[in-house]
C-alpha positions as CSV (number, residue, x, y, z in Angstrom):
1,X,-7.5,21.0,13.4
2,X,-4.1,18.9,13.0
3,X,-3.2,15.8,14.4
4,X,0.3,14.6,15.5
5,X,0.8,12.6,12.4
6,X,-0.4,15.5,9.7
7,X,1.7,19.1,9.8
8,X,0.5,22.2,8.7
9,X,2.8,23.1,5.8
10,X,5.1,26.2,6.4
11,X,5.6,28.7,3.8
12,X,8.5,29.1,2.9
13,X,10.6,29.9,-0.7
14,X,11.6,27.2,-3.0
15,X,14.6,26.3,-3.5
16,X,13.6,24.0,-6.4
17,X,11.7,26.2,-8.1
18,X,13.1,29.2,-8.3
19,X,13.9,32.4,-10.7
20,X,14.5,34.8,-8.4
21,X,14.2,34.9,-5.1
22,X,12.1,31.5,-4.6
23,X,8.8,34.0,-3.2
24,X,6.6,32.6,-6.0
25,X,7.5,29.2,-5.6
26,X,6.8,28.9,-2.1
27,X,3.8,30.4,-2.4
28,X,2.9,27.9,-5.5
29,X,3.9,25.2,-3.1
30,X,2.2,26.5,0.0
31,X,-1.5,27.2,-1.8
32,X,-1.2,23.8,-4.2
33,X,-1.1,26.4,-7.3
34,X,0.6,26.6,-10.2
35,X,3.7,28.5,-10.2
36,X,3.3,30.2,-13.2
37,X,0.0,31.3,-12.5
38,X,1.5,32.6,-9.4
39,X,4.2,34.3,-11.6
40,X,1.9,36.2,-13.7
41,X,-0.2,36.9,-11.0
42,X,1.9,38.4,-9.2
43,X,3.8,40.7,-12.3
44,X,0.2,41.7,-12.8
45,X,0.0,42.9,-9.5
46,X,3.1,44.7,-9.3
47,X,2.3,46.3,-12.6
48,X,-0.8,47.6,-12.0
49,X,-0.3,49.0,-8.2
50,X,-2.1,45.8,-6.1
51,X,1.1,44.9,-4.8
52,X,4.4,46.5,-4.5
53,X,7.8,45.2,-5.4
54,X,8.6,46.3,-1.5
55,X,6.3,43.4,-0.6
56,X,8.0,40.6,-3.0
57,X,11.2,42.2,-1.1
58,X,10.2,41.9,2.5
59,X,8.7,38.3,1.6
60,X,12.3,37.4,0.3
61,X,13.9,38.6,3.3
62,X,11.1,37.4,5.8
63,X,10.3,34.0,4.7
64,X,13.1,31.2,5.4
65,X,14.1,29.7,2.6
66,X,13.4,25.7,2.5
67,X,16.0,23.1,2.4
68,X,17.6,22.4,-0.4
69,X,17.1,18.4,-1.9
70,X,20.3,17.0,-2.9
71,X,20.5,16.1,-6.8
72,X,20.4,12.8,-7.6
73,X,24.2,11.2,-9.1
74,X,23.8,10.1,-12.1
């Protein structure tokens, strides 16, 4: 259960860490994993029929994208 002062993270796609779409990295961020591992993971599984690209679609569409942090000035 949650208090007031802790949130449940959302999922939502990265905008840091991106390369296409920003599914993986959400996910990553969401779980506490490894994007990468989430990467290959998920190539394996659209490779070999667990997943279908349809679903890393629909995840790109469905899930909000976070906020963007600004870049620091140098």
């Amino acid at each position: 259960m949650t208090t007031d002062n802790q949130q449940r993270p959302r999922l939502r796609r990265s905008s840091d860490d991106r390369m296409i779409g920003g599914v993986c990295g959400g996910v990553a961020e969401f779980f506490g994993l490894d994007v990468s591992l989430v990467r290959l993971a998920t190539l394996l599984l659209i490779l070999f029929g667990g997943l279908s690209l349809w679903v890393y679609i629909l995840l790109w569409i469905i899930v909000p994208k976070s906020p963007s942090h600004p870049k620091p000035v140098k």
